[in-house]
VODO-548480 format. One record per residue (C-alpha): residue number from 1; residue in one letter; chain; x, y, z. Coordinates in nm, 2 decimals. Example, Ala and Ser with C-alpha at 12.3 -4.5 7.8 and 13.67 -1.06 7.14 Angstrom:
% residues 2
R   pos   code   unit        u        v        w
R     1      a      A     1.23    -0.45     0.78
R     2      s      A     1.37    -0.11     0.71
END
This chain:
% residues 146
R   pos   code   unit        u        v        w
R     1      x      A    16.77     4.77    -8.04
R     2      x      A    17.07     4.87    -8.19
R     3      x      A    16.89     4.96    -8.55
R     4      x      A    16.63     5.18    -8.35
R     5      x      A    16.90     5.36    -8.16
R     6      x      A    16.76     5.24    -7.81
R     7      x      A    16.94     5.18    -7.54
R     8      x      A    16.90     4.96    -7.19
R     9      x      A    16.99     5.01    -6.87
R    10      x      A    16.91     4.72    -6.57
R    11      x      A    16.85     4.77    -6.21
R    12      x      A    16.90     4.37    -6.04
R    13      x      A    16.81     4.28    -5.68
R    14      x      A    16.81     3.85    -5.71
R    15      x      A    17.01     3.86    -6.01
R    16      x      A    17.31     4.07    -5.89
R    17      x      A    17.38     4.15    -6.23
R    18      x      A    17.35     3.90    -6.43
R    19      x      A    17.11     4.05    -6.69
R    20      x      A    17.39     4.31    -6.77
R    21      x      A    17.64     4.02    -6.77
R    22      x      A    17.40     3.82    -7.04
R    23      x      A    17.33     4.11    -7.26
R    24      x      A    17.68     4.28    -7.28
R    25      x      A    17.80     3.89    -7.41
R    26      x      A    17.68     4.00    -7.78
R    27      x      A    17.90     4.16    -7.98
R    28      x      A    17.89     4.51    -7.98
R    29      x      A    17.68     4.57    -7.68
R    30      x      A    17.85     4.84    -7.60
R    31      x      A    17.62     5.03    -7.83
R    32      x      A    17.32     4.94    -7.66
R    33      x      A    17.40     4.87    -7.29
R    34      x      A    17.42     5.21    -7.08
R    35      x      A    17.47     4.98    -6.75
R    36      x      A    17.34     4.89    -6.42
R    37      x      A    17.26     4.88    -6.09
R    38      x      A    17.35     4.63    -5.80
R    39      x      A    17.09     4.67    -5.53
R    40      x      A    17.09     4.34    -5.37
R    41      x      A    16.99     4.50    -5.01
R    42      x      A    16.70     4.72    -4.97
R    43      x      A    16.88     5.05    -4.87
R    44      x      A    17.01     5.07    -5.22
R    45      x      A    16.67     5.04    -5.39
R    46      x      A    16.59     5.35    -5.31
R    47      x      A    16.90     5.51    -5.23
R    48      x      A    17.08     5.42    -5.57
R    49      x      A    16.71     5.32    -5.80
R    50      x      A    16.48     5.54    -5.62
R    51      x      A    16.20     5.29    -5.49
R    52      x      A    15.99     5.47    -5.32
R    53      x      A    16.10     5.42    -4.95
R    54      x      A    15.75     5.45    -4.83
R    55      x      A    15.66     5.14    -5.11
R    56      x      A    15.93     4.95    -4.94
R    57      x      A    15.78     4.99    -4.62
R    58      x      A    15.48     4.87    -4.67
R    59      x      A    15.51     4.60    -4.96
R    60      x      A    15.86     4.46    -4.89
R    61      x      A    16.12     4.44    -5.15
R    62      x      A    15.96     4.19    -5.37
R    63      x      A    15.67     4.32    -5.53
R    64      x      A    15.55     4.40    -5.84
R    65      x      A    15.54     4.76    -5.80
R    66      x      A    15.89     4.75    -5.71
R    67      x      A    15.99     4.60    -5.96
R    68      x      A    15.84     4.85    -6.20
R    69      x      A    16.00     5.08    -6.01
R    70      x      A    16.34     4.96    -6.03
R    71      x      A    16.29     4.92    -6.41
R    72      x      A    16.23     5.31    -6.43
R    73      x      A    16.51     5.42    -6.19
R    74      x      A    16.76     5.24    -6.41
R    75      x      A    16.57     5.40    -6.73
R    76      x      A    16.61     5.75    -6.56
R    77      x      A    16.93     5.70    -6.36
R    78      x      A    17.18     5.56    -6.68
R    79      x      A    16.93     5.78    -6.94
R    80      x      A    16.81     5.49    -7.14
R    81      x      A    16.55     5.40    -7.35
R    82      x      A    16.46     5.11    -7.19
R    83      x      A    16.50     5.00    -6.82
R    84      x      A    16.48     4.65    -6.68
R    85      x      A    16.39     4.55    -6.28
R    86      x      A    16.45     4.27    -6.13
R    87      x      A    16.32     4.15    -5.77
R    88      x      A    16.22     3.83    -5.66
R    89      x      A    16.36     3.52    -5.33
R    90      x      A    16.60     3.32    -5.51
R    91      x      A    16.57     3.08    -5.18
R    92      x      A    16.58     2.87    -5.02
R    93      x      A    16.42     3.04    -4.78
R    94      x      A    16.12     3.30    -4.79
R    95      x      A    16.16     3.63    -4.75
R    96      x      A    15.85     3.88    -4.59
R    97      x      A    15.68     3.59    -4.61
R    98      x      A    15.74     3.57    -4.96
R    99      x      A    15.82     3.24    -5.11
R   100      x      A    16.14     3.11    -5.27
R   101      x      A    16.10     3.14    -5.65
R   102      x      A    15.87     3.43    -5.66
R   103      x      A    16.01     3.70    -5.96
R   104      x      A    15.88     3.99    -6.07
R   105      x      A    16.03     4.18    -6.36
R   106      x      A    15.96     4.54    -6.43
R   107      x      A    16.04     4.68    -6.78
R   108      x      A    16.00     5.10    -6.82
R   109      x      A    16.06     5.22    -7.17
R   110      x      A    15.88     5.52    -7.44
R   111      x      A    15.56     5.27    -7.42
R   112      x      A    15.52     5.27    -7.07
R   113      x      A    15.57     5.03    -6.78
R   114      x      A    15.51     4.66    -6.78
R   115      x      A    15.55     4.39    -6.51
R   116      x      A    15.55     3.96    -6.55
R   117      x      A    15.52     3.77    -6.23
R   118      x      A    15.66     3.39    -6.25
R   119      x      A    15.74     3.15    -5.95
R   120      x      A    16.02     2.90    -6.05
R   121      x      A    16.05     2.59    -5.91
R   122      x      A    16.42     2.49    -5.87
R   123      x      A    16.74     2.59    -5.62
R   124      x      A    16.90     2.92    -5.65
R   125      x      A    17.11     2.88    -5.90
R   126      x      A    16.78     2.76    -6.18
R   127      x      A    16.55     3.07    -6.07
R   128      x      A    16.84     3.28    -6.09
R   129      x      A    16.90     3.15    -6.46
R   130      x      A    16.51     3.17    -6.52
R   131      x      A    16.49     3.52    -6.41
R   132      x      A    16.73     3.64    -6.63
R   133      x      A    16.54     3.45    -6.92
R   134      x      A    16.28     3.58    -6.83
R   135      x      A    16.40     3.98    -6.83
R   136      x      A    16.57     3.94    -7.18
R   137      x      A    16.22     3.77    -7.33
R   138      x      A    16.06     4.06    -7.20
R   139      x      A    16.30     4.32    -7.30
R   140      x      A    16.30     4.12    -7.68
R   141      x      A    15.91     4.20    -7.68
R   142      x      A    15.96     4.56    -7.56
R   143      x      A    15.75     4.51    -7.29
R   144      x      A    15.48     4.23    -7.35
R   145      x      A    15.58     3.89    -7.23
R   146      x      A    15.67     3.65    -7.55
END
């Protein structure tokens, strides 16, 4: 990223910020990383991303769509190239009906918008981990899952 002069910004429901915390571990990630947004409850989806409230409504919190749009609030909001969204249950219990290990990952860049969909199996702690994975493989392929 750094030798195209692009930039990455994250917006994290599940993960609370722990795609910002893996990415800003490699040296000089300053140059890249613009920052993030925290938006574990669903007020600040759309206060602080700007999920459509209406989206919310209807859909709940963890959808793909959300996701997507998470990815290009964090884009617009921290004026990067490249946003990444984050929304899934982490567990261990559903959520709307929604089952733990459900994760959908948004990514909005120059290319457009892209959004993977993988159900982990595991306690909190492993889907959080293969969430994050999963956002930095898809942020390495600019968009298309590896």
């Amino acid at each position: 990223m750094r030798a195209n002069d692009e930039t990455v910004a994250t917006a994290e429901s599940l993960t609370a910020g722990l795609v910002a915390a893996v990415l800003t571990t490699v040296p000089g990630a300053s140059a890249v990383v613009r920052g993030g947004l925290v938006v574990y409850a669903t007020d600040l989806k759309w206060g602080l991303a700007g999920v459509d409230p209406g989206l919310l409504a209807a859909r709940g919190a963890v959808d793909p769509d959300v996701a997507v749009q998470l990815a290009t609030g964090a884009r617009d909001r921290c004026a990067a190239t490249w946003g990444i969204g984050l929304t899934g249950v982490a567990g261990p219990d559903p959520q709307d009906g929604v089952a733990p290990g459900t994760v959908h990952v948004g990514i909005a860049g120059p290319t457009g918008v892209n959004v993977s969909t993988i159900t982990v199996g595991g306690d909190r702690h492993e889907v959080r981990a293969a969430s994050v994975r999963a956002a930095v493989d898809l942020l390495a392929g600019r968009g298309t899952a590896p």
